[in-house]
C-alpha positions in Angstrom: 184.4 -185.9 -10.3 186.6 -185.4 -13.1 184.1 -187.0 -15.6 181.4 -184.3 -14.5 184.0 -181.3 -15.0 184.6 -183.0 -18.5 181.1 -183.7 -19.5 179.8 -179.9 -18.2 183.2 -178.4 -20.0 181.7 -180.6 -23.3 178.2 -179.3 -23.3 179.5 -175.7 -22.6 181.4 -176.2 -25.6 179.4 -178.0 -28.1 176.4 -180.0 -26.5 174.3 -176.8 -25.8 173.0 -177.5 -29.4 171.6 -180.5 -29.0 169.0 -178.9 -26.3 167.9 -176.4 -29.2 167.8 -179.5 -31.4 165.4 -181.2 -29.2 163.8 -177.6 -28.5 163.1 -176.8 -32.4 161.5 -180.7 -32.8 158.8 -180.1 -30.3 158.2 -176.7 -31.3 157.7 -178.3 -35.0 155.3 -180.8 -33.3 153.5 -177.6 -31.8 153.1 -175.6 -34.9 151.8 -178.9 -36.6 149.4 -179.4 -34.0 146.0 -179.5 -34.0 145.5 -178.6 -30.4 145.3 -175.4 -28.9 147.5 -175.2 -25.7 148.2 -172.0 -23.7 151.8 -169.9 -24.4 152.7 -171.2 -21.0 151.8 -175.1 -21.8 153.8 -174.7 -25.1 157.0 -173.0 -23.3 156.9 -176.0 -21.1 157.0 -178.4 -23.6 159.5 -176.9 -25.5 161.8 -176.5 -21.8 160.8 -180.4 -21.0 162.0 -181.4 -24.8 165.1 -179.3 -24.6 165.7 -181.0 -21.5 165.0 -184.5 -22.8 167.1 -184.3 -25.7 169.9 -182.9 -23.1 169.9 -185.9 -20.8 170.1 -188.3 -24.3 173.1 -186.4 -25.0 175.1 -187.2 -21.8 174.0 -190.7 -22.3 174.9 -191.2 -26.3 177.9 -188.6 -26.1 180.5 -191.2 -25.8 178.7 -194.1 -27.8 180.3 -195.5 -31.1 177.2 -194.1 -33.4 177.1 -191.8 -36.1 176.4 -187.8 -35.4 173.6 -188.5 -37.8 171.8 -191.3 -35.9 172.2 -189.2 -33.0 170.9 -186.2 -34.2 168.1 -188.5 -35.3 167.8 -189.3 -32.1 168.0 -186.3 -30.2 165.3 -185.1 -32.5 162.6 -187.9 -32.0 163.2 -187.5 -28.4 162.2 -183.8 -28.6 159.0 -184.6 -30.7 157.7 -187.6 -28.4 158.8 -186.0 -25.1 155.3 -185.3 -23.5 154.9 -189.5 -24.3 158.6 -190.5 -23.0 157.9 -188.7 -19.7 154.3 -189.9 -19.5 155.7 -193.3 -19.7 158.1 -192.9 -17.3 155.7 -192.1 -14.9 153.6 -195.0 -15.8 156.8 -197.3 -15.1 157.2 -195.4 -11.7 154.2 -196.0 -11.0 153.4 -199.8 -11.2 156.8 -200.1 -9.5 155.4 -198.6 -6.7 152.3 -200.1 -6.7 153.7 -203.7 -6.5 157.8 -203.8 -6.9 158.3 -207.6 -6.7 156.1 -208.4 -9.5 157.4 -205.3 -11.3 160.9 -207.1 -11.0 159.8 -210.8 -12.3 
C-alpha cells in the first residue's frame, strides 16, 4: 500500500507531465493527419494517449534508462496509441477465442 501512496505522491509531483507528453504527441499526429475526425473523436484520442503514456510511466518510472529514452518512449506511445489499444484487443481477443493454444 505504501508503494501506491509513493507512486500517486510521484505523479502529483512530477509524472503529471508525462500525460501532456503523450497528450501533445497524438495531438501532433492529429494535426498531421489526413483524416477528418469529429472534435469529440479527437478529444478522445488525445484523453486515450494521455492515458497511455500515463500507464508507461508507472511502468518505466523506476527502470535504469535514460529520461531521454523515456521521453522517447512516452512520446511514441502517445502517437501510436489508437494501434497499441487496437492490438491489445486483438490479443484479448484470440485469448478468448481459444486460450490453450494462445498459451503454446
Amino acid at each position: 500500500m505504501e508503494d501506491i501512496k509513493a507512486l500517486v505522491k510521484e505523479f502529483a509531483e512530477r509524472g503529471w507531465i508525462i500525460a501532456l507528453i503523450g497528450a501533445a504527441a497524438m495531438a501532433a499526429r492529429l494535426m498531421s493527419s489526413t483524416v477528418k475526425l469529429s472534435l469529440f473523436e479527437q478529444l478522445k484520442r488525445v484523453f486515450s494517449a494521455s492515458i497511455s503514456s500515463s500507464i508507461a510511466w508507472t511502468i518505466l518510472e523506476h527502470t535504469d534508462l535514460s529520461s531521454f529514452y523515456k521521453a522517447l518512449i512516452y512520446g511514441i506511445i502517445g502517437v501510436i496509441t489508437p494501434e497499441i489499444i487496437a492490438g491489445i484487443v486483438k490479443l484479448g481477443k484470440m485469448f478468448q477465442k481459444d486460450p490453450e493454444k494462445f498459451i503454446k
